[in-house]
C-alpha positions in Angstrom: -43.4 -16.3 -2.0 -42.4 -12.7 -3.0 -44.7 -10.7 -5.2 -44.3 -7.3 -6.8 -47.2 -5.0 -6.9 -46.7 -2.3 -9.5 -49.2 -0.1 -10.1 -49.8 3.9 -11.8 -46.9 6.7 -11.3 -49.5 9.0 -9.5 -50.8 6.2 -6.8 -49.7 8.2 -3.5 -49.7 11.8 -4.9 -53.8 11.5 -6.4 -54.5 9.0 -4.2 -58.3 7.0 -5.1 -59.8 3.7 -4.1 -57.3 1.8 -5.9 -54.5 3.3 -3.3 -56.5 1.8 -0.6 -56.9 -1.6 -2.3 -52.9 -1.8 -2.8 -51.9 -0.7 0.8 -54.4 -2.5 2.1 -54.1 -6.0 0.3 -49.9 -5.4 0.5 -49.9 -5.2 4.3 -52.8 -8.1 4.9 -50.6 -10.4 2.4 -47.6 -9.9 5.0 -49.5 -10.9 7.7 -50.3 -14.1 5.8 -46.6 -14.6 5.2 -45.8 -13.2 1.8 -43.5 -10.9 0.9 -45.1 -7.7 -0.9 -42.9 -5.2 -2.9 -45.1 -1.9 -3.6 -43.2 0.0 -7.0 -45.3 2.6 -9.5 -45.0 2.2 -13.0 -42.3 5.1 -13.4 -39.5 3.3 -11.4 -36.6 0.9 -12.8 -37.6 -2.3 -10.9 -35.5 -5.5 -10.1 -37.4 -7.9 -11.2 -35.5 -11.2 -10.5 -36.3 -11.4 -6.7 -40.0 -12.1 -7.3 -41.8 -15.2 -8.2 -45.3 -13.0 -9.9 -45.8 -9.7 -10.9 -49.5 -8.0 -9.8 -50.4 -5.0 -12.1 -53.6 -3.1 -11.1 -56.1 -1.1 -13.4 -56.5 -2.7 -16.6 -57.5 0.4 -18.1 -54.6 1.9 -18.0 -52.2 -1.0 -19.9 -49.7 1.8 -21.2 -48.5 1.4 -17.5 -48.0 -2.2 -17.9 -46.9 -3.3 -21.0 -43.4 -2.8 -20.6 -43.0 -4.2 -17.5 -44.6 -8.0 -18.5 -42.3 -7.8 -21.8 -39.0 -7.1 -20.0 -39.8 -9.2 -16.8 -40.4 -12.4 -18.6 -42.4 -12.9 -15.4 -46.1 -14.5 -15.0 -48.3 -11.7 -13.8 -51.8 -11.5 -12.4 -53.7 -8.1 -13.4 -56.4 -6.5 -10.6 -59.2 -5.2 -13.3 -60.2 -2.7 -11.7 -62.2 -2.0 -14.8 -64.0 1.4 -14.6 -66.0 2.5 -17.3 -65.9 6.0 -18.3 -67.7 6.6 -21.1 -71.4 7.6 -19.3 -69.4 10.8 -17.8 -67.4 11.8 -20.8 -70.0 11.5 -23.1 -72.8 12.9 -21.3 -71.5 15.0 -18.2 -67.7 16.4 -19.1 -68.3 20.0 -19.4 -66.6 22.5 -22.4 -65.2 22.1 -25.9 -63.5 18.5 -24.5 -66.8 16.9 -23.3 -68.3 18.3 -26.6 -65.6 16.7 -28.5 -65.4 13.2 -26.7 -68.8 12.3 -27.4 -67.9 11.4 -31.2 -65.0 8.8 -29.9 -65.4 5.2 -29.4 -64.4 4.5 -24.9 -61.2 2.6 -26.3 -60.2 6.0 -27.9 -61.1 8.2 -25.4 -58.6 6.5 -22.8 -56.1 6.4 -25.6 -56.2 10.5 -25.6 -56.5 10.2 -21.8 -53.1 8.9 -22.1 -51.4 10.9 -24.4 -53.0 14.0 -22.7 -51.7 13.0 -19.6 -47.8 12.8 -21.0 -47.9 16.5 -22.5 -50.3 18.4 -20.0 -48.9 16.3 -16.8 -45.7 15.5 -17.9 -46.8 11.9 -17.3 -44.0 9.5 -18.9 -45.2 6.8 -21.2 -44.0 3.6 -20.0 -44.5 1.6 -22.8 -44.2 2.9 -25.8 -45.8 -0.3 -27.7 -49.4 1.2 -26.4 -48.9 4.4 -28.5 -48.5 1.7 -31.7 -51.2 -0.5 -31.0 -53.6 1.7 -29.4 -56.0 0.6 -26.2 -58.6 -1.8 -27.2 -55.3 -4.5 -28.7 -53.2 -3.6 -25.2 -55.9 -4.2 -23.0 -57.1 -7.5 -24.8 -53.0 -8.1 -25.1 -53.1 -8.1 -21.1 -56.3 -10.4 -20.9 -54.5 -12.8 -23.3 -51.1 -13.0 -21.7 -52.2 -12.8 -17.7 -52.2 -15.6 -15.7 -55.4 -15.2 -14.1 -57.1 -11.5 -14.0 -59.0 -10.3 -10.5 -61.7 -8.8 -10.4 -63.9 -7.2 -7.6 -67.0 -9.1 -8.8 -68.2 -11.3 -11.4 -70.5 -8.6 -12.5 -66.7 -6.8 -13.5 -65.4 -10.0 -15.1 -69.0 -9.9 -17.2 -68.3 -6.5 -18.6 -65.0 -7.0 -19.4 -65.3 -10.0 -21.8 -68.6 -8.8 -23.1 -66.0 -5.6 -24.2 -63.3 -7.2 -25.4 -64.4 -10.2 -26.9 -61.5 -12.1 -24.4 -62.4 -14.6 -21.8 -59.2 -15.5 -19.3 -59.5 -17.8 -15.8 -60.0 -15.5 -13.2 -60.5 -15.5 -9.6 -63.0 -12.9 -8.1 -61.5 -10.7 -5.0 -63.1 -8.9 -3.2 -63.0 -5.3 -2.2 -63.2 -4.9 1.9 -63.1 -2.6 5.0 -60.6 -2.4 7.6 -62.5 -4.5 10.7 -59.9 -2.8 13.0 -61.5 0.6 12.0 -64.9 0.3 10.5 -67.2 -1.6 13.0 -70.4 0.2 14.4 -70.7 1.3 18.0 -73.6 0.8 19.7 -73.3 4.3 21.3 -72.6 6.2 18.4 -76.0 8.4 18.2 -77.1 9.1 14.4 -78.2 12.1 13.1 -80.7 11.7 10.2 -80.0 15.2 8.7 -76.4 14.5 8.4 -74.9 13.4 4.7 -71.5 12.4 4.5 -70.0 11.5 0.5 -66.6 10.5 1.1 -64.7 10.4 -2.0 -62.3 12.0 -4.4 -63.7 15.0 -5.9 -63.8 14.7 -9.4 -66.3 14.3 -12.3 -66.8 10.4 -12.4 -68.1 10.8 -8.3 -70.3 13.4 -9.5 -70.1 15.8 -6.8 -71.9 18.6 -8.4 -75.1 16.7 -9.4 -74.7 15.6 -5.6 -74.4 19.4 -4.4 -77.6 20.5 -6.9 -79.9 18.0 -5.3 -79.1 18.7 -1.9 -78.7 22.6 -2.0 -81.4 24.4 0.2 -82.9 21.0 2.0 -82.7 20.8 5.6 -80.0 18.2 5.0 -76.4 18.6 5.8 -74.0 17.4 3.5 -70.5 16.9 4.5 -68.2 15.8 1.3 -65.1 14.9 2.5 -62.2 14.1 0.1 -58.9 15.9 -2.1 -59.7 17.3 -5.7 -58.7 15.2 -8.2 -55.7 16.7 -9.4 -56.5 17.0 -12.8 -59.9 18.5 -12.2 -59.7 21.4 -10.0 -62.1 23.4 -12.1 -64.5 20.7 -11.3 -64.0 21.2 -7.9 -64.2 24.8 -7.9 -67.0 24.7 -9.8 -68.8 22.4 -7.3 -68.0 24.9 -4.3 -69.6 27.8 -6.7 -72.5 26.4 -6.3 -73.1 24.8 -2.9 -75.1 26.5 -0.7 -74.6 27.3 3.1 -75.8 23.9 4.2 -73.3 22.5 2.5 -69.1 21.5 3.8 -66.2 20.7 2.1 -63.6 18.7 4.2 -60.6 17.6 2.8 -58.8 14.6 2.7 -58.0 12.5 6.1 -56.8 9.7 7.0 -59.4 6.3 7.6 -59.4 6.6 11.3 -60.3 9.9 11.2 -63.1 8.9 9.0 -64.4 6.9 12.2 -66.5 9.8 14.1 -68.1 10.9 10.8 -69.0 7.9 9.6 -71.1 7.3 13.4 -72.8 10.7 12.9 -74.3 10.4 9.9 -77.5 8.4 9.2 -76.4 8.2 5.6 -73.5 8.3 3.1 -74.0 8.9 -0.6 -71.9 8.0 -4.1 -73.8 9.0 -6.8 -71.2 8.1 -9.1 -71.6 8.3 -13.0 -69.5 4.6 -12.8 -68.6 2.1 -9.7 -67.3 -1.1 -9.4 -67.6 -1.1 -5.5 -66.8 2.2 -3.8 -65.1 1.6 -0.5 -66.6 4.2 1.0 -70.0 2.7 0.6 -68.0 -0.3 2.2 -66.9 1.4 5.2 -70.4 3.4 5.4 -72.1 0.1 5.5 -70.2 -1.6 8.2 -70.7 1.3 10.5 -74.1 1.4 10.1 -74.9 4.0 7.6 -77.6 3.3 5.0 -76.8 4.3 1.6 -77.4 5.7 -1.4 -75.3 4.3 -4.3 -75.2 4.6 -8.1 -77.3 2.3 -10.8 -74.1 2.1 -12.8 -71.6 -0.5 -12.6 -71.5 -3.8 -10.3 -72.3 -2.1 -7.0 -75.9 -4.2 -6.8 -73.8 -7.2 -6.8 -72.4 -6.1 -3.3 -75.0 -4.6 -1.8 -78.5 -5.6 -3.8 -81.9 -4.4 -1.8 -80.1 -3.4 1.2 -78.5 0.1 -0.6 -81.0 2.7 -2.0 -80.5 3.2 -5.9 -80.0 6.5 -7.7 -79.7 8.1 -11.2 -76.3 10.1 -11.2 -78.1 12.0 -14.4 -80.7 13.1 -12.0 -80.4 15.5 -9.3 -84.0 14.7 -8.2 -83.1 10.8 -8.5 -80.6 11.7 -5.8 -82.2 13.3 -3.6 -84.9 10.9 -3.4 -82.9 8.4 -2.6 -81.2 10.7 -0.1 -84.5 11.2 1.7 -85.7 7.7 1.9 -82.2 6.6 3.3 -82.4 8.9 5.9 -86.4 8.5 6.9 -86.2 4.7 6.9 -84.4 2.7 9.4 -80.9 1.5 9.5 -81.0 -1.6 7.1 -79.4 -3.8 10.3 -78.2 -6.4 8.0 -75.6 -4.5 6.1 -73.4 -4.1 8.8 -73.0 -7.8 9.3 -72.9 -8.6 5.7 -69.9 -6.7 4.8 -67.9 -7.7 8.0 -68.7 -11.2 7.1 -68.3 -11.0 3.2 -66.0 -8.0 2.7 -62.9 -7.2 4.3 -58.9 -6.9 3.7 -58.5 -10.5 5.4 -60.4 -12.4 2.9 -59.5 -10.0 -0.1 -55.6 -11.2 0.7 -57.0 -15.2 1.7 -58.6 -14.9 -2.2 -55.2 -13.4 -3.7 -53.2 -15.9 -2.0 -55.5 -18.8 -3.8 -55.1 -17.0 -7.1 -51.4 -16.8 -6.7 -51.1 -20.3 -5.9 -53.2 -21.1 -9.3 -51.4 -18.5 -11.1 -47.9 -20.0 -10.1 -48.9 -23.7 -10.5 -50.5 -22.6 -14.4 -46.8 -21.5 -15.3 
């Protein structure tokens, strides 16, 4: 079986959670047998060597269209379905924020996109999206897919209570790297030690992050690049962190290994998540954590994360402080090595191709 992944232009130069998923679900597929292509949106493919076409990010269809309408081919689509709208509408700062809060979320991401080709030079790919708009290419994707994967049925749920589309689906999960992330029953955790490991950008919400922890007796490590469309957002988060408070930038996962086993807890108080590896990893190295109210993270972790309100800088550091007073919630660990890792996320995409194939 030969599959081609092809997912956005930017995927290795502002690299996020999705880059992860890719690599990560490429290389554990080849060790199940298949051969996996990686190609971003940008590049003239070959299609004819491949039997199924795997697109990833749903919300951003202008990168897929064209390819499914010249390939002929079937195609499988990883949601990945983030929803934007609570930080545009309530949290993007200036005259843009101000502006965005009078658009529909369909036609926010439809500026998104055109933005992107005239500030970033970001090409187009399919021109058909700038006629029909994002609400008819997204539900044009949902329509026309063979199956669609999601991280969790609590993603699948949102999306067809959005678009009004229901499609088969097979739910993948997100995962960890069990050669990396597995905790050491030597490490020694320090409870005033707060790692967030993530890109820094508005929709991880950072700077609420950095105004509840300013001036505790807590030190907060956020580790990550700036998004690279937001680096006044990052500079206005190092503006107003206090001495107690580090900014490490981005490193590879086994790097991530040491920090991870230092710190009692890890945070993501993101305005949006549908997983958030790093809670992922955080978790299976036995880290409690603090996670956002918004999106389907409850699904993987339920009572066993402590809940936040990314609004609230004194939600957060609530939660902070409970994490890191209580004990280590010792059944995390062995939940996500047993539920959520890279070996079962490519067993589950093999079973979806297999459907996928046999449906065409």
């Amino acid at each position: 079986m030969k599959i081609l992944f092809v997912a956005r232009a930017t995927l290795f130069t502002n690299m996020g959670g999705d880059t992860v998923q890719i690599t990560e679900t490429a290389k554990h597929l080849c060790l199940r047998g298949i051969h996996v292509d990686i190609k971003r949106c940008n590049e003239e493919i070959d299609y004819s060597p491949y039997d199924l076409l795997h697109f990833f990010n749903i919300i951003r269809p202008a990168d897929i269209l064209y390819h499914i309408r010249k390939s002929r081919k079937p195609f499988v689509v990883s949601t990945n379905y983030v929803e934007y709208a609570a930080f545009e509408k309530t949290a993007r700062a200036g005259a843009t924020g101000y502006l965005l809060r009078f658009f529909s979320p369909d036609f926010i991401e439809y500026l998104k996109v055109i933005a992107r080709a005239f500030i970033r030079k970001e090409k187009i790919v399919s021109p058909l999206y700038l006629l029909w708009g994002h609400r008819k290419s997204v539900t044009y994707l949902i329509k026309k897919a063979s199956l669609l994967l999601p991280n969790s049925y609590s993603e699948y749920s949102r999306l067809v209570k959005n678009y009004k589309t229901e499609q088969k689906f097979v739910v993948v999960p997100n995962g960890v790297n069990t050669a990396l992330f597995q905790k050491s029953s030597l490490a020694e955790q320090n409870e005033k030690l707060v790692l967030c490991v993530a890109r820094i950008e508005g929709l991880k919400n950072q700077l609420n992050l950095i105004k509840a922890m300013n001036d505790t007796d807590y030190q907060l490590l956020i580790i990550g690049a700036p998004a690279t469309n937001q680096l006044n957002y990052f500079e206005q988060c190092k503006a107003i962190a206090s001495d107690n408070i580090s900014f490490i930038g981005s490193m590879p996962q086994e790097q991530l290994v040491p920090y991870y086993e230092r710190a009692k807890v890890h945070v993501l108080p993101s305005w949006f998540e549908t997983t958030g590896l790093s809670s992922l990893e955080a978790s299976a190295m036995g880290c409690n954590i603090v996670i956002t109210d918004q999106g389907d993270t409850g699904e993987y972790f339920g009572d066993l994360a402590f809940h936040c309100d990314p609004m609230s800088p004194s939600s957060i550091f609530t939660a902070i402080n409970e994490a890191a007073k209580q004990p280590v919630k010792t059944s995390l660990s062995p939940k996500i090595l047993s539920q959520y890792t890279w070996e079962i996320a490519a067993l589950k995409t093999e079973e979806a191709y297999n459907a996928a194939l046999q449906k065409n």
